[in-house]
N, C-alpha and C positions, 0 to 999 in steps of 0.2 A: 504494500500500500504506500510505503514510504517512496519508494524506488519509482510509482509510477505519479506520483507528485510531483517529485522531482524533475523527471525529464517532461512531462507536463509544464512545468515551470520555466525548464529550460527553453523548450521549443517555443512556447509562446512568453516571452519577453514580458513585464511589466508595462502597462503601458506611459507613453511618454507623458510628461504631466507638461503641459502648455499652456505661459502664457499669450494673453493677443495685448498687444501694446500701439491702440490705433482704434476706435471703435466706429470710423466713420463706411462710408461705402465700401470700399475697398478689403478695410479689415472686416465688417461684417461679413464679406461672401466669404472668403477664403477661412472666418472662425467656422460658419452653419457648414463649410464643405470641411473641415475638420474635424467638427461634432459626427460627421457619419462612418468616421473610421474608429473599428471598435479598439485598436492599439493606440489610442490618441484620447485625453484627458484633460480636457480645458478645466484650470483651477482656477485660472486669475485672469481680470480683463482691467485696460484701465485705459482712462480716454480723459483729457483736459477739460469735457463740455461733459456733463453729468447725462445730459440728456441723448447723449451719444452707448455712453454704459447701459442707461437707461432699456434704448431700446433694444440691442444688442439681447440683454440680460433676458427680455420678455422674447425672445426667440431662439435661444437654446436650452435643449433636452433637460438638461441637469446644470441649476444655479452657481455659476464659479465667485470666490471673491473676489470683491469689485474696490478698487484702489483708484484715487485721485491724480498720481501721476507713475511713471514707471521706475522715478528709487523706491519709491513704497512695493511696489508691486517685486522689483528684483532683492527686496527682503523677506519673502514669504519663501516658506520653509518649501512649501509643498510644490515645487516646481524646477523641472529640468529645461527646460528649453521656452525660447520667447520669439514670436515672430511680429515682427516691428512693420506696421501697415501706418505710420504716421507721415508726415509732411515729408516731401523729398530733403529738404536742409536739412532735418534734425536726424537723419536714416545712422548718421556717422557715430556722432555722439551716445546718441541711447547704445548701438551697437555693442562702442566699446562702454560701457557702464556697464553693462549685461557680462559681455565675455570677462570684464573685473570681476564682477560676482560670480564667475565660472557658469555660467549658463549660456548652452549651444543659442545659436545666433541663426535666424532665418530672414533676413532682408528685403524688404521691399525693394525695388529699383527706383533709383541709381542706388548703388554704395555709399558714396559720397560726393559733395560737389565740389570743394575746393584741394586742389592738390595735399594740404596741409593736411585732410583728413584724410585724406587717402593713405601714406604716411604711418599718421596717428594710428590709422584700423589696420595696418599689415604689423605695426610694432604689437598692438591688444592682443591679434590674434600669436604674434611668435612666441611674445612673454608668458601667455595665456596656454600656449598649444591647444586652444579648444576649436569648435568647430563652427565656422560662419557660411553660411551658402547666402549667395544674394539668388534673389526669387525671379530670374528672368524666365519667363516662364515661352518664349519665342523658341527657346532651346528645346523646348518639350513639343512643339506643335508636329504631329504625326511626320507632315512634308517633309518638314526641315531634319528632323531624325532622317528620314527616307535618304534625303543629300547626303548626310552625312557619314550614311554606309557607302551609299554610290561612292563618293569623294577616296576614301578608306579601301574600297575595293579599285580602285584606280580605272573607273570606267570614264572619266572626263581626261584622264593623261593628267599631265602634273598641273598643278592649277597656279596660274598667274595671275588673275585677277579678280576683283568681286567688286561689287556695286548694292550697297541699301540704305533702304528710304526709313523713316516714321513720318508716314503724310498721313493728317488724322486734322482736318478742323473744328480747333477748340478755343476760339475766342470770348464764347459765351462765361469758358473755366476759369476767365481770365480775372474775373469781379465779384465781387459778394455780391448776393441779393440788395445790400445793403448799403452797398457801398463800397471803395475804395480795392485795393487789388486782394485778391485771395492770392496763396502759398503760389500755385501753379501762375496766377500774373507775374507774382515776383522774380520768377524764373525765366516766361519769356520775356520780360521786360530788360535785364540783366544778359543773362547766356547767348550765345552764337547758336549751339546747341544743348540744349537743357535736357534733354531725352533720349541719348544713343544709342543705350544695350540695348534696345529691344530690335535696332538694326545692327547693331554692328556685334550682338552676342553669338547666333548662330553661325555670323562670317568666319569667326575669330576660331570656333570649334571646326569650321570646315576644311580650314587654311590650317590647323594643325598648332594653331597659335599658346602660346605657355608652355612648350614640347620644342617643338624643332626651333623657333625663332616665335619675335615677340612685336609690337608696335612700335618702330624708332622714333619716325618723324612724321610732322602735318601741316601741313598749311591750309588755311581755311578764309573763306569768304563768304559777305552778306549780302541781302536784297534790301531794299531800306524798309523802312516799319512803315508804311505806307496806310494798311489798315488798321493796325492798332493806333496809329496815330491820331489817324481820323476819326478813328471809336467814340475816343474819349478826349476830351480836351487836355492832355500831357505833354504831349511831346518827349517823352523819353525810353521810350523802345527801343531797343539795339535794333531788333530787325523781325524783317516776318522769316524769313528764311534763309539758310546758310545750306554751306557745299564745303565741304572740305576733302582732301585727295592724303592720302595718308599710304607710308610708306613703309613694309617691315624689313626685319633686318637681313633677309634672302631676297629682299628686292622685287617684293609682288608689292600691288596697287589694291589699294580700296579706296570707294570713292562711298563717302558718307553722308546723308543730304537731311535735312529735318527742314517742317515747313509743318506747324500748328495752328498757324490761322487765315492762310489763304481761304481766297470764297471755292471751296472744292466739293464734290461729293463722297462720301465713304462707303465705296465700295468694298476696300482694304487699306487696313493703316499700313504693314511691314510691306516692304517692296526689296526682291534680293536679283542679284544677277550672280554667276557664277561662271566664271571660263575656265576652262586649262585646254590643253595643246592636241586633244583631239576630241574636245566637246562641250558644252556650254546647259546650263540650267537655268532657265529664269522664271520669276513668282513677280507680276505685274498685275496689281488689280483682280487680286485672287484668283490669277488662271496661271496655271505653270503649265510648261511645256520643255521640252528637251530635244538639241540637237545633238547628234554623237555622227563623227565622220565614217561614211561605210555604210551607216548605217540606215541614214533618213537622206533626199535629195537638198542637193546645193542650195533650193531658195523655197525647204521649207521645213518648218518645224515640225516633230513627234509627240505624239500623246505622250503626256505625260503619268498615265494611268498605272502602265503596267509594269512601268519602272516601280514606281511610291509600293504596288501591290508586292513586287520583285526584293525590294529590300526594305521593307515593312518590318517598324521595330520591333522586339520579341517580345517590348513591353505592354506597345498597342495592341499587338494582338490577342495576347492573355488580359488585357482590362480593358478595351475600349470600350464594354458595357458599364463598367465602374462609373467610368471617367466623363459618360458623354453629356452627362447633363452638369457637368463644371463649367465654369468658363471659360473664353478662348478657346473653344473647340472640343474645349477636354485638357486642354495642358497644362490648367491650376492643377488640378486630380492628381499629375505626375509631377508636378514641382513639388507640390505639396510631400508624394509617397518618397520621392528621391531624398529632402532632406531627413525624412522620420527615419527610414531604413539605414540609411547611413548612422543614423545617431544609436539606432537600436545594433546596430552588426559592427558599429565601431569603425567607422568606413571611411576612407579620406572622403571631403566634399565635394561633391559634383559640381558645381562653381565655387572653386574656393578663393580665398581674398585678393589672391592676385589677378587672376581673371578680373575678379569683379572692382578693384581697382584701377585696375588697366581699362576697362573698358566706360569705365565713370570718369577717370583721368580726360575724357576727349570734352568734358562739360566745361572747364576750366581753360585747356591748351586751345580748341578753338576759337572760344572766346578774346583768348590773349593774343590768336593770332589773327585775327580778323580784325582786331581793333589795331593793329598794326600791319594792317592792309596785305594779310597776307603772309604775313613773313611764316620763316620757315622756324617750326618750334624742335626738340628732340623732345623724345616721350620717355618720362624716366624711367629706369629698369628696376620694377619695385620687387623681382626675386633675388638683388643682389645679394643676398643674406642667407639666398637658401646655397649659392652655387660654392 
């Protein structure tokens, strides 16, 4: 009896005790898609507006305690891990306050905004050796796995270049009901590019990036604030839209493009390209398709069907019933299961800090180089420490 408790015990793991650190839109959905895995344990929630905990609190299964802000919150006994769904500025900070208190780290995207913290959150995590994943959840989306077997299987030949977008109009995000700018205006008011991993996270895994070679350099440029200017009587928008061309250290191209408040439709925010030396992938307004030489003719593209079906992850196909009613397609469901399992099997992070610093690093360098009309920035090497 004892003997079968035991591996009873073993096999299924205690479940992880989590808090949500963020109670607004965002961290609601990803806490109720939390709440439906039976190895996950929400103890603690805590949000700056009461009326946020509030409602939160009246729609999950089983009452967690509810803290004012998240040092209270990363004082409670009863909790392993915290996933931080708060304002993009503060992602850095609460981070490392959390990884101080030894508790695994799940992040909203970006990581962080200014170089400094970036930094700050690769020293939290080395002093700390605990576990941070930032939540790009673009990385999980079926397609983009599907590339990133093809890429891995060397059906494109070596790859040279890539191209993505976050085109997503959101000038409405830009203002409180109330008045003056919300978190998300501050940003595009400020940054060149204030939102990148969600384009340039799946590039960076295709290209092999944190492994063979890493993000050198970038130059970048703007469009002027044209609309936002005119919105509102300011006058201090950097810009509506930025490009920047970024270059790694084996000498491939990526071209990075954000644009959050042009007048557009949303068909699809991510937009990817992907080339190498004998065939190409691209994801435009949610229709991908694929050229591979040989194979399809000179002036025209291939379904992309039976490729995605061909190298279809092992993990959508064992849960994509789980997952389908999450958001983004299903790819919260697998951000979400990627950082628990890790934390339960003891697992390095499937984006871990330098990823995720590297790829939040271009909110900052852009910026800096677009207001210097360009100039050519280097992108610091923040694994210096592991090599």
């Amino acid at each position: 009896m004892q003997r079968r408790t035991f591996l009873a015990g073993f096999l299924a793991p205690p479940p992880v005790r989590l808090g949500v650190i963020g109670a607004g839109n965002r961290g609601t959905s990803l806490a109720l898609l939390t709440a439906s895995m039976p190895d996950v344990e929400i103890t603690a929630i805590c949000d700056i507006e009461p009326a946020q905990t509030d409602r939160l609190l009246s729609r999950l299964p089983r009452p967690p305690r509810v803290f004012a802000n998240h040092q209270a919150l990363l004082d409670f006994s009863s909790l392993d891990a915290v996933l931080i769904a708060t304002p993009e500025q503060t992602h850095a900070r609460i981070a490392i306050d959390a990884l101080n208190a030894r508790k695994a780290v799940l992040s909203e995207v970006a990581a962080a905004v200014t170089i400094e913290e970036c930094w700050q959150l690769v020293a939290a995590v080395e002093r700390t050796r605990g576990l941070y994943m930032m939540a790009e959840n673009c990385c999980y989306y079926r397609s983009n796995l599907a590339v990133l077997a093809m890429a891995r299987a060397g059906l494109l030949g070596e790859l040279t270049y890539a191209d993505c977008a976050y085109l997503h109009s959101l000038p409405h995000y830009a203002f409180h009901s109330r008045g003056g700018l919300s978190w998300r205006g501050e940003l595009m008011r400020d940054y060149a590019n204030w939102y990148p991993t969600h384009a340039i996270g799946p590039v960076a895994q295709w290209l092999d990036l944190g492994k063979s070679h890493r993000l050198a350099s970038l130059t970048a440029r703007i469009a002027p604030p044209l609309r936002m200017n005119r919105q509102r009587d300011w006058q201090r928008f950097l810009a509506d839209a930025s490009t920047a061309l970024i270059e790694t250290t084996q000498g491939k191209l990526i071209t990075l493009r954000l644009d959050t408040v042009s007048a557009r439709p949303t068909v699809s925010t991510t937009h990817y390209l992907l080339q190498g030396t004998r065939g190409v992938f691209r994801d435009a307004e949610g229709l991908r398709s694929i050229w591979l030489a040989g194979v399809h003719g000179e002036a025209s593209w291939g379904d992309w069907e039976p490729y995605e079906r061909r190298f279809d992850d092992p993990r959508w196909q064992a849960n994509a019933g789980r997952a389908r009613t999450s958001g983004h397609g299903g790819a919260d469901w697998f951000t979400l299961r990627a950082f628990f399992e890790a934390f339960q099997q003891r697992q390095p992070s499937p984006i871990n800090v330098y990823d995720s610093v590297e790829w939040s690093s271009l909110i900052a360098l852009t910026t800096q180089s677009a207001r210097a009309k360009g100039a050519s920035l280097a992108i610091p090497d923040f694994r210096r420490n592991q090599k």
